[in-house]
One Martini backbone bead per residue (centre of mass of N, CA, C, O) as a GRO file, in nm:
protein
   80
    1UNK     BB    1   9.364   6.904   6.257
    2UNK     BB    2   9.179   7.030   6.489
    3UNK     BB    3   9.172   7.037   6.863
    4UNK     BB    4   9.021   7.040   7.127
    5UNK     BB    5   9.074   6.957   7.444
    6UNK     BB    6   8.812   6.781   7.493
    7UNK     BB    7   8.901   6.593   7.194
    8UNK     BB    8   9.187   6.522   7.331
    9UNK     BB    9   9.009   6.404   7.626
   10UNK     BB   10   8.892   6.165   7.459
   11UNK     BB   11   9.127   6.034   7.263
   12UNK     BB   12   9.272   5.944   7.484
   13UNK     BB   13   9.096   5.859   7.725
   14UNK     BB   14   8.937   5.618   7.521
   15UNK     BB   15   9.073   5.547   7.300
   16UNK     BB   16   8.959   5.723   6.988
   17UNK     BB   17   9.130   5.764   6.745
   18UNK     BB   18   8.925   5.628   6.552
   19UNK     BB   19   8.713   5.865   6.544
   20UNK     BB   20   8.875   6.071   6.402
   21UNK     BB   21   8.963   5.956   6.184
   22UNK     BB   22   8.693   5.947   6.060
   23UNK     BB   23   8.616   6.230   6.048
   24UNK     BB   24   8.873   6.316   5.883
   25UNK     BB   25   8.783   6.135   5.637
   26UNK     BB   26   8.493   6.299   5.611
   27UNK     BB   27   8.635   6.562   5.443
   28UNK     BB   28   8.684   6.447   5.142
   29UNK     BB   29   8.431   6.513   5.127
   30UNK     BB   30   8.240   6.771   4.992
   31UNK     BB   31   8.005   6.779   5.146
   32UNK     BB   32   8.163   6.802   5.458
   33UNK     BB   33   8.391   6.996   5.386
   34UNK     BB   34   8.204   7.288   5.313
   35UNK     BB   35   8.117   7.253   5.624
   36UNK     BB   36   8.200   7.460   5.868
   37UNK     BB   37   7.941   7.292   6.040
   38UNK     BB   38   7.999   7.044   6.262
   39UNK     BB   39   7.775   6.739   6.406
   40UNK     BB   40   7.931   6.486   6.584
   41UNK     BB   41   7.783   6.111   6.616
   42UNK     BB   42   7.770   5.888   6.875
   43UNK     BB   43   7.603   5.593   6.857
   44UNK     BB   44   7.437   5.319   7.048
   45UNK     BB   45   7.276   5.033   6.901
   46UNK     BB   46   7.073   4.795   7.054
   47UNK     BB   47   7.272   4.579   6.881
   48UNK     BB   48   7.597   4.707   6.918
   49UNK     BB   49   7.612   4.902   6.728
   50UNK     BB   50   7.742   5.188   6.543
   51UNK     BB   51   7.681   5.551   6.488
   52UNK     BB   52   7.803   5.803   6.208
   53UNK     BB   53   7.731   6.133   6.233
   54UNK     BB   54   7.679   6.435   6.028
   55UNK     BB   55   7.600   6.782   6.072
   56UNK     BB   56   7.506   7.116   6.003
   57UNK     BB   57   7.291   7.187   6.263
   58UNK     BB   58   6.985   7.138   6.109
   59UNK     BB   59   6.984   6.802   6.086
   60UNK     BB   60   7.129   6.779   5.818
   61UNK     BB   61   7.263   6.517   5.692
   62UNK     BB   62   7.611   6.441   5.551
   63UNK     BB   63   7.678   6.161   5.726
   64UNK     BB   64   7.765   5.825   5.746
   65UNK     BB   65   7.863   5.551   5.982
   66UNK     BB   66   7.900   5.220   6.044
   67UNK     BB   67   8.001   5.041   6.355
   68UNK     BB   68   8.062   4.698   6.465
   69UNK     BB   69   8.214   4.852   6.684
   70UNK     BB   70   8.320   4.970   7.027
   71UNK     BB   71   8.497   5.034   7.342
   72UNK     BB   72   8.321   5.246   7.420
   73UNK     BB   73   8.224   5.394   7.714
   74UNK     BB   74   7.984   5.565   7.591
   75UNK     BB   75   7.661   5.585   7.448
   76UNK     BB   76   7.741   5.892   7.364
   77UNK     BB   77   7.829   6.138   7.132
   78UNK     BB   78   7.924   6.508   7.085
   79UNK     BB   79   8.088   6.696   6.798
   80UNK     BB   80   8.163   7.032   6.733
   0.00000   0.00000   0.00000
């Protein structure tokens, strides 16, 4: 997997190796692997569980993963 800067400056700064490591995961899928283009969302749900999106660009899920932990700095993050 290649990183851009900033995902490689998210993955050191937040200690979030776990994020990407679950994205290159979910690879192996025929599904999520065969699109060029992906827009990988982790989001903190009211109960403090995190869920981990995978979009084609036009909103279209393609992958999904429930998170049950995670002390990400932020509630929110978007990596296309």
């Amino acid at each position: 997997m290649n990183l851009t800067d900033g995902c490689d400056y998210v993955r050191k700064e937040a200690r979030a190796y776990w994020l990407f490591d679950a994205i290159l995961s979910h690879q192996l899928t025929s599904t999520v692997n065969k699109q060029k283009f992906q827009v990988w969302r982790l989001k903190k749900q009211e109960d403090d569980t995190w869920s981990l999106h995978c979009e084609d660009g036009n909103k279209n899920i393609l992958a999904t993963q429930h998170i049950e932990f995670s002390d990400f700095p932020i509630p929110e993050i978007t990596i296309q």
